[in-house]
N, C-alpha and C positions, 0 to 999 in steps of 0.2 A: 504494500500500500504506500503513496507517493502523499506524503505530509507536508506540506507550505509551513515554514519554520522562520523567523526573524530574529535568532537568537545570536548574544555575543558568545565566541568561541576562544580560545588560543590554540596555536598554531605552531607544530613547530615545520620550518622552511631549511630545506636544506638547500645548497648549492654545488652539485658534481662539475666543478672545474675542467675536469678530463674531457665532458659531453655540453659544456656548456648550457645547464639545465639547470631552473630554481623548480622541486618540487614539494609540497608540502610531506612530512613523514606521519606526523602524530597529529590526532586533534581531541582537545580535551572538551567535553560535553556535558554538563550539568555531575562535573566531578569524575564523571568517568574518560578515563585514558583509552583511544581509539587507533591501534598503529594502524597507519594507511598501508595496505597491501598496493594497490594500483591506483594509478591517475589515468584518466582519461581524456579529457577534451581539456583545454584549458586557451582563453578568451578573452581580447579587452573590450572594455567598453567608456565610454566617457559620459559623464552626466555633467552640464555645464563643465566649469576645465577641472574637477574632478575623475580623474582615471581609475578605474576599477578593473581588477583581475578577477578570472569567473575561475575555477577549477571544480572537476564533478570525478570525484574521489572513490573510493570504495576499502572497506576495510573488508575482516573475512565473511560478515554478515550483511552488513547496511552498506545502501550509497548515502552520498553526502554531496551537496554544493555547498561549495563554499565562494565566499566575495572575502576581496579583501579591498577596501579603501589606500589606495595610495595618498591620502593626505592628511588621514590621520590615522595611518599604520593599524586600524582596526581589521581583525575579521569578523562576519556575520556565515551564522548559518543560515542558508535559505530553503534547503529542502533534506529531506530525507525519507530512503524507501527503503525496504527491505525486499523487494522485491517481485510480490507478489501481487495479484491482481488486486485493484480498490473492492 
């Protein structure tokens, strides 16, 4: 089931130097610890000069999008599914 979420999250962002890639590894969720198995899409977008990163994650259960704001270094969760039909 695909849940619309608006929640603050932290994030941890790694950087592989070798492949030139930022991906997020971990995200911590209403206290619980989420290691990111895979990323999948990942997106900008701009809302007035506000730049935002979209990433749509998956851990060994649930997916996850995530936004991060590039102006005030926050992330937001915006959705999460676990995968099965609504």
């Amino acid at each position: 089931m695909l849940e619309k979420i608006s929640a603050p999250v932290s994030v941890t962002l790694v950087f592989d130097h070798a492949k030139r890639k930022v991906f997020p590894k971990w995200l911590v969720w209403e206290g619980k610890l989420y290691p990111l198995e895979k990323v999948g899409l990942h997106h900008t977008f701009r809302q007035g000069r506000t730049l935002f990163h979209v990433f749509s994650v998956a851990s060994e259960t649930l997916f996850f999008r995530l936004v991060f704001n590039t102006d005030n270094l926050f992330w937001r969760l915006e959705e999460i599914s676990d995968g099965l039909p609504d």
